[in-house]
TITORDO-91598 format. One record per residue (C-alpha): residue in one letter; x, y, z. Coordinates in steps of 0.2 Angstrom, whole numbers, padded with zeros to 4 digits, always signed. Example, Ala and Ser with C-alpha at 12.3 -4.5 7.8 and 13.67 -1.06 7.14 Angstrom:
2
a+0062-0022+0039
s+0068-0005+0036
END
This chain:
233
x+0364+0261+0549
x+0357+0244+0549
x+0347+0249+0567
x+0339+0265+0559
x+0334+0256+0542
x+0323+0245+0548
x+0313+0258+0556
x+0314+0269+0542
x+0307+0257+0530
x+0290+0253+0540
x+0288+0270+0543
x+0288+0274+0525
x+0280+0260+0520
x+0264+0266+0532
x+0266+0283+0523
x+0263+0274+0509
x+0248+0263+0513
x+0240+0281+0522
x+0243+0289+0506
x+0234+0277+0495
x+0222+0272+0506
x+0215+0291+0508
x+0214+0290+0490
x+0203+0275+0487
x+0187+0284+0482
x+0175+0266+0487
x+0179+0270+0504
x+0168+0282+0513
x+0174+0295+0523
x+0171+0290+0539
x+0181+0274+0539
x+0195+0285+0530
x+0196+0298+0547
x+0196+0282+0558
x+0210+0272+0548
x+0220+0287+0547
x+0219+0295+0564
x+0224+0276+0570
x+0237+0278+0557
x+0242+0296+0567
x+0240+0291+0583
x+0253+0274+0582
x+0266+0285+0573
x+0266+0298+0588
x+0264+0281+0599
x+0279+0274+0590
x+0292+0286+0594
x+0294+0277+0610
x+0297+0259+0605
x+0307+0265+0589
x+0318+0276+0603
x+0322+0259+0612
x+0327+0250+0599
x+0339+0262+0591
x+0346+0265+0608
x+0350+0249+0611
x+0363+0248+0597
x+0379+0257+0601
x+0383+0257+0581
x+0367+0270+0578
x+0375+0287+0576
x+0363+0302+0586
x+0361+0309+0567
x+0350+0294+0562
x+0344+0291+0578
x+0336+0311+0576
x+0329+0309+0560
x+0321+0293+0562
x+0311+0300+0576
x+0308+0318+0567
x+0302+0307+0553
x+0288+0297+0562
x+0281+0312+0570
x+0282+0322+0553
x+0273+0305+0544
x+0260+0307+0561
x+0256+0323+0560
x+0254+0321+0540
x+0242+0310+0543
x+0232+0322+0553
x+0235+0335+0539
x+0228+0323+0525
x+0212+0321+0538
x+0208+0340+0538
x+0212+0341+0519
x+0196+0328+0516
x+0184+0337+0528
x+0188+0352+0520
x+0185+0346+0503
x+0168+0336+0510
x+0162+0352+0517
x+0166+0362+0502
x+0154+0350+0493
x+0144+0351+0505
x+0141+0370+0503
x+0143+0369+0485
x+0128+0359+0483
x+0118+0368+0495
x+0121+0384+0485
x+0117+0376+0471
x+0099+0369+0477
x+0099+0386+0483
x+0102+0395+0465
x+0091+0384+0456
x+0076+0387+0471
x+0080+0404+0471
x+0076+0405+0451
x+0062+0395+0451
x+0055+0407+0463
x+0060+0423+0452
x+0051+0414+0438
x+0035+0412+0446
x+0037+0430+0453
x+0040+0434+0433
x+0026+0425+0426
x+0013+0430+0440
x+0018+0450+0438
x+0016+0445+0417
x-0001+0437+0420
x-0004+0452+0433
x+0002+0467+0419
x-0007+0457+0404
x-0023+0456+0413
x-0020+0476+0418
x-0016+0482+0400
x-0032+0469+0394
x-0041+0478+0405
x-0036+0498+0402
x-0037+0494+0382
x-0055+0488+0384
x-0060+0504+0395
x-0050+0515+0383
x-0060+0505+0367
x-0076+0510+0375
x-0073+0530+0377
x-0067+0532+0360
x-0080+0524+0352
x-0085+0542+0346
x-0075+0540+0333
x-0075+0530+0313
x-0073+0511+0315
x-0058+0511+0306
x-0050+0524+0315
x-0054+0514+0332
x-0045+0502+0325
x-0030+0512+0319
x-0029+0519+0339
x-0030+0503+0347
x-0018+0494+0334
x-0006+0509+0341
x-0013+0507+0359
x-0007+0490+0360
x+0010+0491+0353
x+0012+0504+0366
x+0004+0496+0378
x+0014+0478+0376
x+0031+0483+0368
x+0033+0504+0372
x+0033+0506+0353
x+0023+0525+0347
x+0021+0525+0329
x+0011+0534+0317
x-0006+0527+0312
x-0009+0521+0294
x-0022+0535+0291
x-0023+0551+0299
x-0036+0553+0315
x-0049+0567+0312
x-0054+0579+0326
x-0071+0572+0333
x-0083+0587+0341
x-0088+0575+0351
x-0073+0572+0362
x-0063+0587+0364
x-0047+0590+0368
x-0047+0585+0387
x-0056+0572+0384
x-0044+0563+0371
x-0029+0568+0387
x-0041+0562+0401
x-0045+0545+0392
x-0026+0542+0386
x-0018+0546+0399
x-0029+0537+0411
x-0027+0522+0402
x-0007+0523+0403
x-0005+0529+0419
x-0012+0515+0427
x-0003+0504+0416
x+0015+0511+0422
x+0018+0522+0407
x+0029+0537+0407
x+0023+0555+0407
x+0035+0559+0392
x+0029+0543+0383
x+0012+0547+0384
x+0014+0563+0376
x+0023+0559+0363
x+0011+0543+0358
x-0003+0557+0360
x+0005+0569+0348
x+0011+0555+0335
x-0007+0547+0334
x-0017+0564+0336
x-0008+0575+0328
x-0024+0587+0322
x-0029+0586+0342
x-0012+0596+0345
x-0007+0607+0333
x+0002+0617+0346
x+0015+0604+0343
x+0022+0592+0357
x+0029+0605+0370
x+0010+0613+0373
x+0004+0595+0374
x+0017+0591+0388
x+0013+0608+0395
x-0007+0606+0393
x-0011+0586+0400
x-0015+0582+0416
x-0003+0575+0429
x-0008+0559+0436
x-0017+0565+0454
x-0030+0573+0443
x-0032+0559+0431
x-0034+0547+0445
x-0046+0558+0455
x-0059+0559+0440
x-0056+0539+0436
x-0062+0536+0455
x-0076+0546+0453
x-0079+0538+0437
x-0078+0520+0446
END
């Protein structure tokens, strides 16, 4: 037993030193895979000398003499083991960091898409609201005001309210007309079909007394409304 101890005890206490020393974190990794893979390599190395020396004592039983051996190729081979365990954990960093520049680049691009398109649909609505201003100018001041105070909250939030007063028929802009310049207006701003009726019958209920299905029924799709605008322009 004294023969087997003595080999025992060193290879334990290497075991030991290649345990703590993989923990150190002020060692980089580098001289962490070279210190243990010396560490590895003597082990397997070792089996030889160790083999000799237990051999040589006629006292040392084959059941010692077995698991010293099988217990410097285990410590070896762990040794290995804790070396793929801290590449794997340095790569998973790795990766774990490139996502993350790859998230946070990746929603900085989305926000400038966002705040271009924004700047692209303000300066669109801007736009439409100003050309539907001019072509209902036919109408009183303050009921201008009363349209484009709903045209704006319709064009910027979806919202379709009723006006504070009610808008009087105009003889000078028909019925077609008020469709033409409404719908033009919203259907190059993206509006739905359905929304645009319902803002025109909410806002100029005297135009369609018909009620909102004739409306639906009566106003021009949007190949039309585009076609006149082109000719228009």
């Amino acid at each position: 037993m004294g023969t087997s101890f003595i080999p025992l005890c060193a290879i334990i206490a290497v075991l030991i030193i290649a345990f703590l020393f993989a923990s150190l974190p002020q060692v980089n990794h580098k001289m962490r895979y070279r210190v243990l893979y010396a560490i590895a390599i003597i082990m397997l190395l070792a089996v030889i000398p160790i083999s000799e020396y237990m051999a040589g004592d006629t006292q040392n039983s084959s059941n010692n003499y077995l698991l010293v051996l099988i217990f410097d190729i285990a410590v070896g081979y762990f040794c290995m083991y804790i070396i793929a365990l801290l590449k794997f954990n340095v790569l998973k960093r790795k990766n774990q960091a490139l996502e993350n520049a790859l998230t946070e680049k990746q929603q900085e691009n989305v926000a400038i898409l966002l705040e271009h398109q924004n700047e692209k649909q303000q300066a669109l609505q801007q736009r439409e609201l100003e050309w539907l201003a001019e072509k209902i100018k036919m109408f009183t001041e303050e009921e201008q005001k009363a349209i484009l105070a709903n045209a704006c909250a319709f064009a910027e939030h979806n919202l379709v309210v009723t006006p504070s007063i009610v808008i009087q028929q105009n003889n000078a802009c028909s019925q077609q007309e008020l469709m033409y310049f409404v719908c033009s207006a919203f259907f190059n701003m993206g509006k739905k079909r359905s929304d645009i009726v319902s803002f025109l019958y909410k806002v100029f209920p005297l135009y369609f007394p018909a009620g909102e299905g004739t409306l639906a029924k009566k106003m021009p799709g949007w190949d039309k409304v585009r076609e006149r605008r082109k000719k228009e322009n």
